[in-house]
C-alpha positions in Angstrom: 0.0 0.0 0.0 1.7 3.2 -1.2 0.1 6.8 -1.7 1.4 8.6 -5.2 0.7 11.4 -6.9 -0.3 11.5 -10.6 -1.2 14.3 -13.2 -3.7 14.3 -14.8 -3.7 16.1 -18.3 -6.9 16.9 -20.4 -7.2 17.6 -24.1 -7.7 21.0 -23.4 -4.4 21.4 -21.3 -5.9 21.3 -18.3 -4.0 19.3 -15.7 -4.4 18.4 -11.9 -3.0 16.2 -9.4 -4.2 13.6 -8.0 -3.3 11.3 -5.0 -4.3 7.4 -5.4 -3.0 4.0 -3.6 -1.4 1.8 -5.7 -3.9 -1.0 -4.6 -6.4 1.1 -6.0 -8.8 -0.6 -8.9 -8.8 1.0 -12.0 -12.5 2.2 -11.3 -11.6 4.1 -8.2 -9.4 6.2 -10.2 -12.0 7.1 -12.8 -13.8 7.9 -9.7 -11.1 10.0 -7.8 -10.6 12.4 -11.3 -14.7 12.3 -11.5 -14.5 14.4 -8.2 -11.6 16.8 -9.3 -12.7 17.1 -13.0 -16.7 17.4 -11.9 -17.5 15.3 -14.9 -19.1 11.9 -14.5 -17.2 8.8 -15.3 -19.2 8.0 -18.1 -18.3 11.3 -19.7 -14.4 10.5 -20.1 -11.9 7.9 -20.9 -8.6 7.6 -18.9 -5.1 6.6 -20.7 -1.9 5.7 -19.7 1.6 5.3 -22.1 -1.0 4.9 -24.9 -3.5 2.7 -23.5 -6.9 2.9 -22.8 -7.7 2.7 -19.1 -10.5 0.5 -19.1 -13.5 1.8 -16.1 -15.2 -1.7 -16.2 -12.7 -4.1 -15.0 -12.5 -4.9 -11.4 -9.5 -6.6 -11.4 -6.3 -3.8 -12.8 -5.6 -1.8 -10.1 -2.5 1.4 -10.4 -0.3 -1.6 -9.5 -0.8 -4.1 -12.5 -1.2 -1.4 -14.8 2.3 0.1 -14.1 1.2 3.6 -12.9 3.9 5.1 -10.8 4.5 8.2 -8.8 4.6 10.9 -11.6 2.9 9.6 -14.2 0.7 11.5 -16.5 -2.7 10.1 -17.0 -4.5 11.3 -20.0 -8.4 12.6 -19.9 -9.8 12.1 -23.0 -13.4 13.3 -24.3 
């Protein structure tokens, strides 16, 4: 269990930080930039190193998908 910090960067330039656990599943992330974004998680895709980050599986968590401490996460439209 360890605390990191991403950035999160939108099409539009935006970007924010965000702190997750690296246990985290892949949904509570979606759900973490939901809050700071104020956009529902339906409204957005998240990637990472090219790769879409998929909301639905319950299994990848930061972790597995090889999200470390400063890594930007793309918000996509």
């Amino acid at each position: 269990m360890a605390i990191i910090t991403l950035t999160v960067k939108s099409q539009k330039g935006n970007q924010f930080p965000v702190q997750v656990d690296t246990q985290d599943r892949l949904y509570q992330l979606y759900h973490t930039v939901s809050e700071v974004s104020h956009e529902s998680v339906y409204n957005f895709n998240l990637a990472f190193d090219g790769s879409l980050l998929p909301l639905d599986n319950e299994n990848e968590t930061i972790d597995t998908c090889g999200i470390e401490q400063g890594d930007v996460i793309s918000l996509m439209h």
